[in-house]
C-alpha positions in Angstrom: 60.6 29.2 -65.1 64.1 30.8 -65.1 65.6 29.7 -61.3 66.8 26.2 -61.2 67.6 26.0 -57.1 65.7 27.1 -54.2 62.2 27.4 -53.9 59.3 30.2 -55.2 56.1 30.1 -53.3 53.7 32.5 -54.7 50.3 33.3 -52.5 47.7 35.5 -52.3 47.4 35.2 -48.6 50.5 33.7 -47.4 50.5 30.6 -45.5 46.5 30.6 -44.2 45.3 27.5 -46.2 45.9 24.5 -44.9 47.7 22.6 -47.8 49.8 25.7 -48.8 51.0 25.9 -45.0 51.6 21.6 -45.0 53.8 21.8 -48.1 55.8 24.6 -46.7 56.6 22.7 -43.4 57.6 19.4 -45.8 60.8 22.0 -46.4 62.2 21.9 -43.0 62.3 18.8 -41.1 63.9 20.7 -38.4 62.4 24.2 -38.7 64.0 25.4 -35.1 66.9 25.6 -37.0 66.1 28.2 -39.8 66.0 31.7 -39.6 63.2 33.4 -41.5 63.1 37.2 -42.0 59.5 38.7 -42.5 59.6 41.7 -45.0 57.2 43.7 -43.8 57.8 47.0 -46.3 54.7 47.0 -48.2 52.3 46.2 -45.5 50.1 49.6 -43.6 51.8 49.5 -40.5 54.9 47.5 -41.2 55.3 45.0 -38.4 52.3 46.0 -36.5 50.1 45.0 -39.3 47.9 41.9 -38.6 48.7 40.1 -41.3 51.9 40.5 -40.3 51.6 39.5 -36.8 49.6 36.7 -37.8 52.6 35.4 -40.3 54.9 35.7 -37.5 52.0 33.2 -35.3 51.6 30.5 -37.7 55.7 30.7 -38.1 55.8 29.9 -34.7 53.2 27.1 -34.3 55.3 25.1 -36.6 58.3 25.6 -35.0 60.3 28.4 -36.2 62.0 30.2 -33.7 64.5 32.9 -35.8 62.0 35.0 -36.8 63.1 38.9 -37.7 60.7 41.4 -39.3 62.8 43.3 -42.0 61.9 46.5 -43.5 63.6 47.4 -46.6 62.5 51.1 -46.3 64.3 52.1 -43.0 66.8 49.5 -43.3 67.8 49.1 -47.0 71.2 47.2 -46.2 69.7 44.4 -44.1 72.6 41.5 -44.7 69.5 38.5 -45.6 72.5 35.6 -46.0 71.7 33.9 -42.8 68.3 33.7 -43.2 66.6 30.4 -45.2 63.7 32.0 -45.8 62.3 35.4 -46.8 58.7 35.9 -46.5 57.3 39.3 -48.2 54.0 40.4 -47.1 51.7 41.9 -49.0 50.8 45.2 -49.2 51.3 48.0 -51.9 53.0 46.7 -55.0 54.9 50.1 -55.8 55.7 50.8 -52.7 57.3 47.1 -52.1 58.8 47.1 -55.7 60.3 51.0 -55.1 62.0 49.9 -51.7 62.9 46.9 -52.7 65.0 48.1 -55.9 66.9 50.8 -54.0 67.9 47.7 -51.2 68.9 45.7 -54.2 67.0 43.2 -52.9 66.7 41.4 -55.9 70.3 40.4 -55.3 69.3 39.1 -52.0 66.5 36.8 -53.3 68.9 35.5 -55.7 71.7 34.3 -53.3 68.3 33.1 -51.3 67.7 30.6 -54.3 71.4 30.0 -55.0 71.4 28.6 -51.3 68.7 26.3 -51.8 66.4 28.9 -50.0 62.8 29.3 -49.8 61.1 32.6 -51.2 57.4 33.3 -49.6 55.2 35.8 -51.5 52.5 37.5 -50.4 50.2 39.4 -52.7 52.7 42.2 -53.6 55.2 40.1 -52.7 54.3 37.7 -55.3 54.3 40.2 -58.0 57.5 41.7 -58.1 59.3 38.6 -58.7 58.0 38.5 -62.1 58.7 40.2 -64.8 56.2 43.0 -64.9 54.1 44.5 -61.9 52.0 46.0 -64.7 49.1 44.0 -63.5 49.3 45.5 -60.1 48.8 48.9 -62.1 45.9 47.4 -64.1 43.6 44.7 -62.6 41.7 45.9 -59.4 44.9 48.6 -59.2 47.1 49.4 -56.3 47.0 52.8 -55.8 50.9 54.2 -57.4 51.2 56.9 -54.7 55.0 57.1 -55.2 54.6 57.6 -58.8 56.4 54.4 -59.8 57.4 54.9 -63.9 59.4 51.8 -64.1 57.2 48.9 -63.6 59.3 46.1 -64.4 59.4 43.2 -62.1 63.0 41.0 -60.7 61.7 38.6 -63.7 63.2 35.9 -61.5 59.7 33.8 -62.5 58.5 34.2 -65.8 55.3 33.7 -64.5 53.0 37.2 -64.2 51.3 36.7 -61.0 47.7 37.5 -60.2 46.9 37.0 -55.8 43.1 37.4 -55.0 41.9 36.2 -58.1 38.1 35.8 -58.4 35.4 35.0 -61.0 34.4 38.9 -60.7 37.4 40.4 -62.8 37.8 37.6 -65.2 36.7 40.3 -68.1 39.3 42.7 -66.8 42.0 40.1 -66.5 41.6 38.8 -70.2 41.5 41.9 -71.3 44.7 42.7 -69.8 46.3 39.4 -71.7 45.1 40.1 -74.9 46.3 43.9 -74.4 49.8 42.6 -74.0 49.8 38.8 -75.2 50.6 37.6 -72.3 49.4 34.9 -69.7 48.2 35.6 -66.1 48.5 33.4 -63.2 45.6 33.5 -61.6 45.4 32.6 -58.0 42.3 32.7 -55.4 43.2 33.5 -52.0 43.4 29.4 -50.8 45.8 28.8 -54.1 49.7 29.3 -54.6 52.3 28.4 -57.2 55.4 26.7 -56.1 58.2 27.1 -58.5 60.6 24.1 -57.7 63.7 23.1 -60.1 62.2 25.2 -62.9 58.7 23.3 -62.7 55.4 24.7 -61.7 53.1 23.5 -59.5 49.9 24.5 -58.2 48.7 24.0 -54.4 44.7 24.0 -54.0 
């Protein structure tokens, strides 16, 4: 699984089902004390997008206080070592993968995981941390507006990540593993991998 500290937790939808939101607050026995940055960059509407609102609410029910939404678009040299936890909505995948490149973010993620963090995907957010976003490109595609060439991922997961998985593009998702002999991770929108001292786990 590559990382060895900190914590990946890939979503489709972020923290909405109940037993992916339950094991994220077993991290933080004393979540007033963690600051959590929201990365908004991929989502329409940035920080006025529901789902990005709605992240910032269930944050709050469970007791996190130091919430700051980030965007890595108008502010590419956001300083992310104070926070715990990075949360990356969802949203277009090139958009969040272009963005997120010219902030070196990856580097921000990595001293995240170094510190025992906790990385949240979203969706989009999910994807880039893998090797490829390729699958963004090809299953049910996000629209490459930006004209993205370079489509490689932070590869900080092996694991090629596939958010609102459903029975309806099974065909179209083997066909993308043959096409590449690769393995897909699918996930429906109640499931999420957590990636915890190089062992996988699924949440259901």
């Amino acid at each position: 699984m590559i990382m060895n500290t900190g914590k990946l937790l890939l979503t489709s939808t972020g923290l909405t089902s109940e037993n992916i939101a339950k094991r994220f607050q077993s991290f933080f026995p004393d979540p007033g004390s963690e600051a959590i940055a929201i990365v908004t960059t991929a989502a329409e509407g940035k920080e006025q997008n529901a789902y990005s609102q709605l992240a910032k609410k269930q944050l709050k029910e469970m007791g996190f206080t130091k919430i700051d939404f980030v965007d890595l678009e108008t502010d590419p040299t956001t300083d992310f070592s104070s926070y715990g936890v990075i949360y990356v909505c969802g949203g277009n995948t090139f958009k969040l993968l272009k963005f997120a490149r010219e902030a070196n973010f990856q580097s921000s993620i990595d001293n995240l995981l170094k510190r025992n963090g906790v990385y949240v995907g979203v969706s989009a957010g999910s994807i880039i941390v893998g090797p490829s976003t390729n699958i963004a490109n090809e299953v049910e595609p996000d629209p490459n507006d930006i004209g993205l060439k370079d489509l490689s991922g932070f590869n900080i997961t092996n694991l090629i990540i596939l958010p609102h998985y459903s029975l309806e593009i099974e065909e179209e998702t083997k066909t993308f593993e043959n096409k590449y002999g690769v393995i897909v991770e699918r996930l429906n929108n109640s499931q999420a991998v957590l990636i915890e001292n190089g062992e996988k786990a699924v949440i259901e």
